[in-house]
C-alpha positions as CSV (number, residue, x, y, z in Angstrom):
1,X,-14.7,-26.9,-25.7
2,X,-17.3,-27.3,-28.2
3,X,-15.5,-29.8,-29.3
4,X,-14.8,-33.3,-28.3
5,X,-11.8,-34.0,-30.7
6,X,-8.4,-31.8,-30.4
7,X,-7.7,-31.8,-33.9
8,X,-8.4,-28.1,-35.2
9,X,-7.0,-25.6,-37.0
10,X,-4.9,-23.9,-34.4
11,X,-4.0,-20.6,-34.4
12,X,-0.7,-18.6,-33.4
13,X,-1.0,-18.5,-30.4
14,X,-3.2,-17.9,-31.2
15,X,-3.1,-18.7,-31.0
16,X,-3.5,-19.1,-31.2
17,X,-2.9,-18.0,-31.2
18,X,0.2,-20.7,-32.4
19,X,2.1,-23.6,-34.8
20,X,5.2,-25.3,-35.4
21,X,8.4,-26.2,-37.8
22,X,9.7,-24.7,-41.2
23,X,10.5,-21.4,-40.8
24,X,11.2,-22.1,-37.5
25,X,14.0,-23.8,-38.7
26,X,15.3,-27.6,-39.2
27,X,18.5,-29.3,-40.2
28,X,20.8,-31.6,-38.0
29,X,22.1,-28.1,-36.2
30,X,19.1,-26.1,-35.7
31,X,19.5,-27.3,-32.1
32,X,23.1,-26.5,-31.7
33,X,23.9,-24.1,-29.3
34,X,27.9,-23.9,-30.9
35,X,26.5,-20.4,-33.1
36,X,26.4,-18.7,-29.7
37,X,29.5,-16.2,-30.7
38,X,28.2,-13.2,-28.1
39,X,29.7,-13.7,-24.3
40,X,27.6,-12.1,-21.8
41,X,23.9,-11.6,-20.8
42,X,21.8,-9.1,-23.0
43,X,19.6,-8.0,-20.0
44,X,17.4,-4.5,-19.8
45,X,18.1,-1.8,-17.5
46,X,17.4,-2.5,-14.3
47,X,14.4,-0.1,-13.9
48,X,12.9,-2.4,-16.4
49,X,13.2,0.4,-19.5
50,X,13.7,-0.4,-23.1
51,X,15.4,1.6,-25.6
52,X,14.7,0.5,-29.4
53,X,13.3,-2.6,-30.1
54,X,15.8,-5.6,-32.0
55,X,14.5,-6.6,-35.0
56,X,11.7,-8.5,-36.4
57,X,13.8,-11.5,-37.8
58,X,14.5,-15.0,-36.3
59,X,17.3,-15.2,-33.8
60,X,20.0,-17.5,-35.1
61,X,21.8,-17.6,-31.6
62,X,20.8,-18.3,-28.3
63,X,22.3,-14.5,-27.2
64,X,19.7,-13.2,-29.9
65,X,16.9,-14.4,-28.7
66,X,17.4,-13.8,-25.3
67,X,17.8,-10.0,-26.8
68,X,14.5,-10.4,-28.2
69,X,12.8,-11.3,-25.1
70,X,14.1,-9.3,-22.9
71,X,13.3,-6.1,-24.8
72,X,10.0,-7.2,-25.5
73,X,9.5,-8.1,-22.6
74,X,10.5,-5.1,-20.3
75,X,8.5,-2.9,-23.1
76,X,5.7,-5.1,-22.2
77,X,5.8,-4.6,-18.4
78,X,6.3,-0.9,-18.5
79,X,3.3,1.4,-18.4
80,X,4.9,4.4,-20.5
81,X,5.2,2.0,-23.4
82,X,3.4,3.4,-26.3
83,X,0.4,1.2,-27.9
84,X,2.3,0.9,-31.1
85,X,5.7,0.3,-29.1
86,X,3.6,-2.7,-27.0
87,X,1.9,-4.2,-30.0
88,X,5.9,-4.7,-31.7
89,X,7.2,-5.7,-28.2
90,X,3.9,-8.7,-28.6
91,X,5.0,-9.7,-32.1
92,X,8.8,-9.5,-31.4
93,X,7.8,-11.5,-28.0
94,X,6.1,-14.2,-29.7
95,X,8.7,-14.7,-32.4
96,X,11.2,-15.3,-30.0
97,X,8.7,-17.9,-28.4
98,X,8.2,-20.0,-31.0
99,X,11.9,-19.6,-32.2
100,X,12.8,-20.8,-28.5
101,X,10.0,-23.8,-28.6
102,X,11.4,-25.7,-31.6
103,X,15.6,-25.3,-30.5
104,X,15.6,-27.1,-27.0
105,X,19.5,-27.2,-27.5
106,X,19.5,-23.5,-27.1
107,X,17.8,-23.8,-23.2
108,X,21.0,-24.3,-21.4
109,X,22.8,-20.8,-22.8
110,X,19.7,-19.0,-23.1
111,X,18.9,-20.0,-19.4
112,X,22.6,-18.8,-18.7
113,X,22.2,-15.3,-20.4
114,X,19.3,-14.6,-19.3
115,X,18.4,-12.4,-16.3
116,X,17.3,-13.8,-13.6
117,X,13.9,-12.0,-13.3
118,X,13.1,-13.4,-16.9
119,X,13.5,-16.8,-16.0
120,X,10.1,-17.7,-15.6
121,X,7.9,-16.1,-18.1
122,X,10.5,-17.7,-20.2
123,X,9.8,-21.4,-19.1
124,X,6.0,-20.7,-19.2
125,X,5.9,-19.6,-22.9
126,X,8.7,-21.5,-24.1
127,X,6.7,-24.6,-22.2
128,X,3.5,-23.7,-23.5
129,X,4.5,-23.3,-27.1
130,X,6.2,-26.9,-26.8
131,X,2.7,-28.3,-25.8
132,X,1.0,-27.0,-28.8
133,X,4.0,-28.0,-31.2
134,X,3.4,-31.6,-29.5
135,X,-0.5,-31.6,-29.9
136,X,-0.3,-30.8,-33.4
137,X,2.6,-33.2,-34.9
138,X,0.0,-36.0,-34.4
139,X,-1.5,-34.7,-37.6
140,X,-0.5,-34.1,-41.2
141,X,1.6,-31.4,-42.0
142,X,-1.2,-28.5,-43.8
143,X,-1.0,-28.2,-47.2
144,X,-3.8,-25.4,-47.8
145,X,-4.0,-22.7,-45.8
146,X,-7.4,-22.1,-43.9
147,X,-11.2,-20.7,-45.2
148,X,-10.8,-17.9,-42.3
149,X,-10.9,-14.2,-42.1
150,X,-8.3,-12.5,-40.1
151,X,-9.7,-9.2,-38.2
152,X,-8.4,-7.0,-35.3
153,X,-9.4,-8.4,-32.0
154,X,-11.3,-5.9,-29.7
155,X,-9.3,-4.0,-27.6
156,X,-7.3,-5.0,-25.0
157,X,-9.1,-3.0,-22.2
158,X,-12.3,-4.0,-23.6
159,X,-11.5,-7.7,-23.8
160,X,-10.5,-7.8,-20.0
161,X,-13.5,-6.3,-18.9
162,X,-15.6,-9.3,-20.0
163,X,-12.9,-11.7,-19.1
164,X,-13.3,-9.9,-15.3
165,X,-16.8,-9.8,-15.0
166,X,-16.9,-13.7,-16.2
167,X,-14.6,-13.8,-13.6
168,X,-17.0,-12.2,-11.0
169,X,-19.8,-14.1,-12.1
170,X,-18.4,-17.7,-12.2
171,X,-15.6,-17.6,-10.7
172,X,-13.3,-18.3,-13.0
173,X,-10.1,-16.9,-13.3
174,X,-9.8,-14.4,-16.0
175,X,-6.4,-15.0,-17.0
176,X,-7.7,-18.7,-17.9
177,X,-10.4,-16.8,-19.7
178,X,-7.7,-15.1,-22.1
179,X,-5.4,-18.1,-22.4
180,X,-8.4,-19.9,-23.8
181,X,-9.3,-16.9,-26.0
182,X,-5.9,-16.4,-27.4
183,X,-5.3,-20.1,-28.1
184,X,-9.0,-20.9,-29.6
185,X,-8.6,-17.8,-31.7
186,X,-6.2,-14.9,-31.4
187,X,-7.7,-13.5,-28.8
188,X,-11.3,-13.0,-31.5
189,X,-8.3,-12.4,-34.5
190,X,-9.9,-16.2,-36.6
191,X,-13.5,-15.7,-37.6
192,X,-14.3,-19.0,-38.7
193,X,-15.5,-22.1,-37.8
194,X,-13.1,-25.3,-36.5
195,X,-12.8,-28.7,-38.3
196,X,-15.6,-29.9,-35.7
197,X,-18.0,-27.2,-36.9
198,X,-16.9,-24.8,-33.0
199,X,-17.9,-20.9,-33.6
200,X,-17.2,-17.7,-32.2
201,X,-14.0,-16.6,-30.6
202,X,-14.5,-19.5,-27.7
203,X,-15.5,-21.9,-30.2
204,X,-18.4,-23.7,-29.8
205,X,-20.3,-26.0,-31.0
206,X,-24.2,-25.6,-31.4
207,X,-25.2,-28.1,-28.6
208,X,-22.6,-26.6,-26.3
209,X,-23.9,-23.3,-26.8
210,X,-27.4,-23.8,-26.7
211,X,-27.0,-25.0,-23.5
212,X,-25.0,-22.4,-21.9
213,X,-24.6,-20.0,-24.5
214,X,-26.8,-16.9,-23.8
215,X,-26.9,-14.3,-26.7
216,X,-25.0,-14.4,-30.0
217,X,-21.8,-17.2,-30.8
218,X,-19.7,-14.8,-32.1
219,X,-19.9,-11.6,-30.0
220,X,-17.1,-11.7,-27.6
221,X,-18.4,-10.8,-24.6
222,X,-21.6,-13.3,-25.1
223,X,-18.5,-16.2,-25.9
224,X,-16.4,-15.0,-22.8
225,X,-19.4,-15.1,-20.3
226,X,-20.9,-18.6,-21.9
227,X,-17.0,-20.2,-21.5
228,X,-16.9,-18.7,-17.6
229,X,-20.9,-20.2,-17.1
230,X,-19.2,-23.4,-19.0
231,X,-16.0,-23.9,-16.7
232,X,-17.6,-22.7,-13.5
233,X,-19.9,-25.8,-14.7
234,X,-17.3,-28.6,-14.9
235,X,-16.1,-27.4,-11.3
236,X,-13.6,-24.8,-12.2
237,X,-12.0,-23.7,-8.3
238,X,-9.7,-21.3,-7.9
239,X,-8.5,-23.0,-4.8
240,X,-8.0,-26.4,-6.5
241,X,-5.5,-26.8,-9.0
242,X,-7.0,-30.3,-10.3
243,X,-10.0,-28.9,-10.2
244,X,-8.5,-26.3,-12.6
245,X,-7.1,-28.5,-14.7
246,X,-10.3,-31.1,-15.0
247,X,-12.3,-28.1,-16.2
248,X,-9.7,-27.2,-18.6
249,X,-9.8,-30.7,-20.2
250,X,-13.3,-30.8,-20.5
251,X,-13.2,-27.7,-22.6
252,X,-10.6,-29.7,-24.8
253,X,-10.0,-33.2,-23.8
254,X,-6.5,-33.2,-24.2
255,X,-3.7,-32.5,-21.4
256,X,-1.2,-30.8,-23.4
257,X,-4.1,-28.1,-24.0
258,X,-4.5,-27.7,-20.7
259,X,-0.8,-27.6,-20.1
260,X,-0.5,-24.6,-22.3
261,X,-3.6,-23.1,-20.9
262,X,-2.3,-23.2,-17.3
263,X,1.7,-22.0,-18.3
264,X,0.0,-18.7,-20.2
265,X,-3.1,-18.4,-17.4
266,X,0.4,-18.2,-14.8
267,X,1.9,-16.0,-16.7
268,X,-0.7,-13.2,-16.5
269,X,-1.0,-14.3,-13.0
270,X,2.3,-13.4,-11.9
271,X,2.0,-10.2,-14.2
272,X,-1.4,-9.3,-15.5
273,X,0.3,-7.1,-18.2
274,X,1.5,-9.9,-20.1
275,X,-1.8,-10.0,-21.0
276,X,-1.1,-7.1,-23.2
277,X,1.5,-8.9,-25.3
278,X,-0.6,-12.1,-25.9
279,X,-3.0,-9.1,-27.0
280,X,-0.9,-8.3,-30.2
281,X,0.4,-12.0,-31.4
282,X,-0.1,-12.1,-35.1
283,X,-2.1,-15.7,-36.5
284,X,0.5,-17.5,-37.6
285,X,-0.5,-20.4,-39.5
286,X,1.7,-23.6,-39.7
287,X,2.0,-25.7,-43.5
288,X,3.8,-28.2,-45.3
289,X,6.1,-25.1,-46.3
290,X,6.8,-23.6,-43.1
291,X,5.3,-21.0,-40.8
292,X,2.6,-18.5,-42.5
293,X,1.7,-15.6,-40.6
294,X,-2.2,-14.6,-42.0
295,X,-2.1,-10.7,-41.6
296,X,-5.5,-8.7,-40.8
297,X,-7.3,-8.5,-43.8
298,X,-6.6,-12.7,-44.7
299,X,-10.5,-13.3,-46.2
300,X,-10.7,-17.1,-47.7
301,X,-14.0,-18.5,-48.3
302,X,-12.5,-21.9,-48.8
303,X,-9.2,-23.7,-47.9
304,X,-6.2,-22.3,-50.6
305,X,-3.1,-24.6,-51.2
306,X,-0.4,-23.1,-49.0
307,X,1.9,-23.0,-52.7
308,X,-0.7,-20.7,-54.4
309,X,-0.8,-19.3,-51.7
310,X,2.6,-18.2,-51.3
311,X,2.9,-17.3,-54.7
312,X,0.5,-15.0,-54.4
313,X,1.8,-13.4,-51.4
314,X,5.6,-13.9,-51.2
């Protein structure tokens, strides 16, 4: 928003939270639906109730993945899910997500196997994702990795509150609020500033937020409020999808961003807890050598080449 350019440093979804190829996988078959060797649907139970959660690997078959999302999804929807049970579910959730986003040859049998009342949040996410693959493959592949710290964002309950009484305030819809959040930065995860100089967890820039900025750049709830006064500004309306989507792009003046925006703002619109898995997606990092996921605790003062890098933390 602070920024009149869309080329950043984006995060996993966050980031977001949120980037592309390598690890995700390549070759002439990555696409190929043919490794599909399980018949059937792996769907949940229908009172929507998890047992353990698959593991924390790429799916290498569309009847994988669609395990993957529907346990982490179903953990993600049900209240007696334990915090350390929801944050997996997030991770194993976003995985699957950005698995999904770079195999579009996998859509038809995932589609097939999937329960139907997945459907949905699937073609947001998987939709979303494929917005931010297609922003950033305008630009060179990275071949440092970023000068950012990596922290824990606030809490989940916390963040919603501010995200809410934006909401109140401005009129703008909190689940935008979040989308924006996790995409800019994690949901607060990046502290650092963008290519274009953006701060804070909304990012920025100084003339941006001396204008309707009120407080301190970096403090979440200050950021949230200043993007809601910010939106509400550009003619943000509930009641007007265009509308919607004209403030969107003048936060970052470029439709695939407000694409991806929208899809995840739906998704917690249909289902506010979905909130709570956006909440735990790790940064994940995308480089000339595939996907790197910066853990909490990630503290560069200055851009590292992604080999060192790697060497350093295989």
């Amino acid at each position: 928003m602070a920024e009149t350019t869309t080329r950043r440093a984006l995060a996993g979804l966050a980031a977001a939270a949120l980037l592309t190829t390598g690890a995700c996988g390549a070759g002439e078959d990555a696409d190929s639906p043919s490794s599909d060797r399980r018949p059937g649907s792996a769907t949940s139970g229908s009172d929507g109730v998890t047992g353990a959660l698959p593991p924390l690997r790429r799916a290498e078959a569309p009847w994988e993945v669609v395990r993957q999302i529907e346990a982490s999804e179903a953990a993600i929807r049900d209240a007696r899910t334990s915090p350390r049970d929801l944050a997996a579910a997030g991770r194993l959730e976003q995985l699957a997500y950005r698995t999904l986003a770079v195999r579009p040859g996998w859509d038809a049998r995932v589609r097939e196997l999937l329960a139907p009342r997945w459907r949905s949040v699937v073609r947001d996410n998987v939709a979303a994702r494929r917005e931010m693959v297609a922003l950033q493959a305008e630009y060179p592949a990275n071949e440092t990795v970023p000068a950012w710290r990596i922290v824990r964002p606030r809490p989940a309950a916390e963040l919603r509150s501010h995200y809410e009484a934006a909401e109140a305030e401005f009129g703008v819809g909190w689940e935008y609020l979040a989308a924006i959040n996790l995409i800019e930065t994690g949901m607060g995860r990046i502290v650092g500033d963008s290519v274009a100089g953006a701060k804070g967890p909304m990012q920025f820039i100084d003339p941006t937020w001396e204008q309707y900025g009120e407080g301190d750049v970096t403090d979440p709830e200050d950021a949230i409020m200043a993007a809601g006064r910010y939106l509400a500004a550009r003619g943000f309306d509930a009641d007007d999808p265009a509308a919607i989507d004209d403030a969107i792009y003048a936060y970052n003046n470029d439709v695939r961003y407000v694409r991806a925006i929208r899809l995840h703002a739906q998704v917690m619109e249909r289902n506010p807890r979905a909130f709570l898995g956006y909440h735990a997606w790790d940064v994940v990092f995308s480089t000339a050598r595939g996907d790197v996921t910066l853990p909490v605790g990630y503290d560069e003062d200055s851009p590292v080449p992604v080999d060192r890098w790697l060497r350093a933390n295989p």
